[in-house]
C-alpha positions in Angstrom: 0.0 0.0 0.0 2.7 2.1 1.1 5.1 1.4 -2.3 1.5 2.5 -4.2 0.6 6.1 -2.7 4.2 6.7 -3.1 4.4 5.6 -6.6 0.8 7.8 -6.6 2.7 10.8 -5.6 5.9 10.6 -7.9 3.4 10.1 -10.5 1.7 13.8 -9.9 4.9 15.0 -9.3 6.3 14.3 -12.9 3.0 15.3 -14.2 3.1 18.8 -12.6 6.6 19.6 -13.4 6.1 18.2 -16.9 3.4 20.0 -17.8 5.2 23.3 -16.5 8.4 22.6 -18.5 6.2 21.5 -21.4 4.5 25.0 -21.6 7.0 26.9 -21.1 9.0 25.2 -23.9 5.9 25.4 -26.1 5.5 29.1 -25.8 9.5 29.9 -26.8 8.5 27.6 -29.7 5.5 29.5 -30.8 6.8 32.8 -30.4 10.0 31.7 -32.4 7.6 31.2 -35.1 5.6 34.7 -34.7 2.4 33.0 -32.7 0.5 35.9 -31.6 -0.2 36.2 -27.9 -3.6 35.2 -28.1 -3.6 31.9 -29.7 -0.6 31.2 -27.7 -2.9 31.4 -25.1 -6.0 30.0 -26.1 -3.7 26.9 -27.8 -0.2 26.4 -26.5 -1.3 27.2 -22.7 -4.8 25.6 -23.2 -2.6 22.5 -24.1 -0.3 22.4 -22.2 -2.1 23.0 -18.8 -4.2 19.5 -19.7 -1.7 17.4 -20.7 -1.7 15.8 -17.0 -5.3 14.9 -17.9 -4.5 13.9 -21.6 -1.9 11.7 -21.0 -3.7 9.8 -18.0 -6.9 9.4 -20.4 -4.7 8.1 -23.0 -2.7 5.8 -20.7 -5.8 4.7 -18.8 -7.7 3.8 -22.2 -4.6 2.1 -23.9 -4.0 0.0 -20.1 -7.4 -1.1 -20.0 -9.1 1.0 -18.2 -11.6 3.3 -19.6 -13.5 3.8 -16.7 -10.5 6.1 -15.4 -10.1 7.6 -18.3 -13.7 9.0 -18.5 -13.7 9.6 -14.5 -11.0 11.3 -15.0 -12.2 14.0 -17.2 -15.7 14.1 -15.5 -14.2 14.0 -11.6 -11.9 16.9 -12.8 -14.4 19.2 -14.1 -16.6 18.7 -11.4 -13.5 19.1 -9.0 -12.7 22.5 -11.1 -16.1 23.9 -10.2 -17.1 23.1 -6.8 -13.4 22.2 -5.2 -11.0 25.1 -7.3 -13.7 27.7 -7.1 -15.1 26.7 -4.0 -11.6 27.3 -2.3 -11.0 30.6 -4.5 -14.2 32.2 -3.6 -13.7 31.0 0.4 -10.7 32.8 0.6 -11.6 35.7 -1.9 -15.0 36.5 -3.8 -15.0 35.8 -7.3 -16.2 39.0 -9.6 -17.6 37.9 -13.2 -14.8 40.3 -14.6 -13.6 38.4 -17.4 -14.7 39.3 -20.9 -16.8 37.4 -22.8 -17.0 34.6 -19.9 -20.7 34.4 -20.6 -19.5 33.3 -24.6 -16.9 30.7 -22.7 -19.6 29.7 -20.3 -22.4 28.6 -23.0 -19.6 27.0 -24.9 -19.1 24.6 -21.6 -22.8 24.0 -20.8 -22.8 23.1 -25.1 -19.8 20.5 -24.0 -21.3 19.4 -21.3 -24.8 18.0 -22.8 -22.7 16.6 -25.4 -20.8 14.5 -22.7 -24.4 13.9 -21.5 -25.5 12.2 -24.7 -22.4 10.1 -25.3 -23.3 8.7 -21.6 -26.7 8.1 -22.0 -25.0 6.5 -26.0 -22.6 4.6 -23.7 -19.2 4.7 -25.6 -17.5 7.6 -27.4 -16.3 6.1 -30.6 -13.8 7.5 -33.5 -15.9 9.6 -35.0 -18.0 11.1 -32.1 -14.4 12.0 -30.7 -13.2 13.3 -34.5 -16.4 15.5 -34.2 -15.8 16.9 -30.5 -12.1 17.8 -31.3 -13.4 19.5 -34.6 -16.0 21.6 -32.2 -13.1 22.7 -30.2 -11.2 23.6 -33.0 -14.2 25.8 -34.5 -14.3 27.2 -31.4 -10.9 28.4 -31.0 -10.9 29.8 -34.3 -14.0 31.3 -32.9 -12.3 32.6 -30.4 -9.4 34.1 -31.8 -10.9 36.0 -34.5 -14.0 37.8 -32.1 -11.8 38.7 -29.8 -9.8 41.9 -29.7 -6.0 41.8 -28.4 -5.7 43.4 -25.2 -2.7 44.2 -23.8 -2.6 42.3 -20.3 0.2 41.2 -18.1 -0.5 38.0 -18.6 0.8 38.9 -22.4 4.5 39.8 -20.9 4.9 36.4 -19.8 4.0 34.3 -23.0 6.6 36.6 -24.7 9.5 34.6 -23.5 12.2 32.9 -25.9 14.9 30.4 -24.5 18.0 29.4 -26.4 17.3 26.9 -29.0 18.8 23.8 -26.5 17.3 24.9 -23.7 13.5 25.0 -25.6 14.2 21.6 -27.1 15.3 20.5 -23.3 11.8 21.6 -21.8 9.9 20.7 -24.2 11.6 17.1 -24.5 12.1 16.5 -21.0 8.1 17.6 -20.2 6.8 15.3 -22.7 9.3 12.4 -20.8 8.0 13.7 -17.2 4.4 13.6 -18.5 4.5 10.2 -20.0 6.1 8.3 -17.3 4.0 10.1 -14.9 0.7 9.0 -16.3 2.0 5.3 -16.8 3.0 5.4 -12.6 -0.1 7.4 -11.9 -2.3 5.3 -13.6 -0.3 1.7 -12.2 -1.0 2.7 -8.5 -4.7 4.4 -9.0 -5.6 0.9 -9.9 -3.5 -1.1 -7.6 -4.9 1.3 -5.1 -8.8 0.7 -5.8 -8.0 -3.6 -6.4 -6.4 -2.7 -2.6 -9.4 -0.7 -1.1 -11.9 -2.9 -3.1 -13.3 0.0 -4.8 -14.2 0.2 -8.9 -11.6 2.2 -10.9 -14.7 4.6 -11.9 -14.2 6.0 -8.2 -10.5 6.2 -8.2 -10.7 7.9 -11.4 -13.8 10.5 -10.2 -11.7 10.9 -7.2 -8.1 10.1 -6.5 -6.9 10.9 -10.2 -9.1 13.9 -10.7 -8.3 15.8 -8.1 -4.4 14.6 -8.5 -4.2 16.2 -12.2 -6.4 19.0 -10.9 -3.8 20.0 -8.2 -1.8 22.5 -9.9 -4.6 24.7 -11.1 -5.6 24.1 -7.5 -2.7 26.0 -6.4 -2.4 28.4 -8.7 -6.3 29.3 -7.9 -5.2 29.7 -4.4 -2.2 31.6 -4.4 -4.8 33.8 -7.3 -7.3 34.6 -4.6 -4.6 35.4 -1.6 -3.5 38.1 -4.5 -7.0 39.1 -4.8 -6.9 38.1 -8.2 -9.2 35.3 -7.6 -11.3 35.8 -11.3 -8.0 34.0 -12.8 -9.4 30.5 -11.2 -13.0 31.5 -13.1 -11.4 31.8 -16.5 -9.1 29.2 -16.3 -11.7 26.9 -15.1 -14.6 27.6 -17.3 -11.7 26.8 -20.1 -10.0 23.8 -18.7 -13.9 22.2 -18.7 -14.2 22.7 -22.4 -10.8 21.2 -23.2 -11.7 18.6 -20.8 -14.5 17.0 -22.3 -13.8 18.5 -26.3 -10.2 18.2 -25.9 -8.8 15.4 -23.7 -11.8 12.9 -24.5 -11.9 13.6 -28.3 -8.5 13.2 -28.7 -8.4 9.6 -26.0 -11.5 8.6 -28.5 -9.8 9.1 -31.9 -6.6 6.7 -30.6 -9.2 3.9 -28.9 -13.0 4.2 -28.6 -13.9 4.8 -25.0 -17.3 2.5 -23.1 -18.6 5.0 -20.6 -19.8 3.1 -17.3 -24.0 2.8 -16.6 -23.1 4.4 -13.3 -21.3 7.9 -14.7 -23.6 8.1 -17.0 -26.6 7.9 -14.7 -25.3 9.8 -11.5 -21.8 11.4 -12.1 -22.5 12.9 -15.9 -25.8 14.6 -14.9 -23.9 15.9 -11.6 -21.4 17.3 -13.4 -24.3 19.1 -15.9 -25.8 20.3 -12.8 -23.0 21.8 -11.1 -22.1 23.3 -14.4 -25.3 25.0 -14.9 -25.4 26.2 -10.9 -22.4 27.9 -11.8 -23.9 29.8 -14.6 -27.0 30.8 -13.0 -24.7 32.0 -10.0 -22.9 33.9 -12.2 -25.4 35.7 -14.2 -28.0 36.5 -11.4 -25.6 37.2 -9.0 -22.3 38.4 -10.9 -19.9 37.0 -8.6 -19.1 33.7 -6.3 -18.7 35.0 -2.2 -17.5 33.4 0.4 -20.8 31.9 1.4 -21.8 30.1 -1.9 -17.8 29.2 -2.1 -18.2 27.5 1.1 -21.5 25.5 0.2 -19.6 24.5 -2.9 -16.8 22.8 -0.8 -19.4 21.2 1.0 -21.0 20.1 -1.9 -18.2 18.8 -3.3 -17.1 16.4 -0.1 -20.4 15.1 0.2 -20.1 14.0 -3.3 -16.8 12.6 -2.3 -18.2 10.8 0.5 -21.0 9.1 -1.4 -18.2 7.5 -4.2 -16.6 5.5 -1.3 
């Protein structure tokens, strides 16, 4: 059990600092080739940020075990919602300051009811994954040519360039962190549920969702200490989209993916929910307090609680 939660956190470990050294790579080699600032963001960073949850889909499907793979990507946007925001908003309120987040929002909610369906289908296949990575790309392109380009500070720091060796070193040496941290993460999640008796569906709604959710997690955090706490709300309502569009599309297209009766009868429509509470917050409201943040926390370990 011991040699498990250790290989568990080693595993997160090389994901975190993979995905880190990945973007960072990614953006010298984007500006290199003239990328502007905002599809650097919307594309690169997008990316880069879910390759934790990419590569454990992937290496979940490929092992075996789809029922990770899809708890992975539902327990995480679930996890970004009511766990990331929940903890932002505690600590400091969450203003609706974000330009066109109502746009972004819609876009999740249309992501999300497609997630629905394929549940209710029961397996995302080739083409349903082809067709949700071709929504995300028309959305993108969407996206980059409505929206303005703002100056931001956030622009300053996707400006960078390394030295030739030293992009090639990131970006290598993140793609090596991220694939052997998937393969370790994804060897203990399930030697961990065959040990506690549980299905892999609740290790991968759980354990692994919350594990590739960590570093938005802290970024969130440190955010709201900063008063800056809108950040988590943009990067969430994005990191759902790519979620579902993204990291399942792409797991589809490589090996058709059976979603479990259970996710698609409890968890999927949980995760719908939770989405559309956060919009109707939003837009009646205008912001996520401390009081709502609190409930969602709440929420979130009772939901826990019932898995095990």
């Amino acid at each position: 059990m011991l040699i498990n939660l250790l290989t568990l956190a080693a595993g997160l470990a090389l994901l975190t600092f993979g995905a880190d050294f990945l973007v960072r790579g990614a953006i010298s080699l984007a500006n290199r080739f003239g990328m502007p600032p905002l599809l650097i963001g919307l594309t690169v960073v997008g990316f880069g940020t879910s390759m934790p949850e990419l590569l454990v889909s992937l290496q979940a499907a490929l092992a075996g075990s789809p029922a990770i793979a899809v708890g992975n990507v539902v327990g995480s946007n679930i996890a970004n919602i009511l766990l990331i925001l929940g903890a932002a908003a505690t600590i400091s309120p969450i203003a609706a300051r974000i330009a066109n987040l109502n746009r972004d929002m819609v876009m999740m909610l249309v992501a999300t009811f497609v997630m629905l369906g394929l549940g209710y289908w029961g397996v995302v296949t080739f083409w349903s994954g082809l067709a949700m990575f071709a929504l995300l790309a028309a959305y993108l392109a969407w996206v980059t040519h409505s929206d303005r380009r703002r100056v931001t500070e956030e622009e300053a720091e996707l400006a960078i360039k390394l030295p030739g060796w030293k992009e090639a070193l990131f970006i290598l040496g993140g793609l090596g962190g991220l694939i052997l941290g998937a393969n370790l993460l994804i060897q203990a999640a399930t030697a961990i549920a065959r040990d506690f008796g549980v299905s892999e569906a609740v290790i991968g709604l759980t354990v692994v969702a919350v594990g590739t959710s960590l570093p938005e997690l802290a970024t969130s955090v440190v955010a709201a200490f900063r008063r800056q706490a809108e950040i988590a709300l943009g990067n969430v309502v994005g990191s759902n989209i790519f979620n579902i569009l993204g990291i399942l599309g792409i797991t589809a297209v490589v090996v058709p993916v059976p979603v479990e009766a259970s996710m698609a009868v409890f968890d999927i429509p949980f995760m719908l929910a939770v989405s559309v509470g956060l919009m109707a917050l939003i837009l009646l409201a205008g912001r996520i307090g401390r009081g709502p943040g609190i409930a969602m926390l709440a929420i979130y370990a009772g939901y826990v609680i019932w898995q095990f």
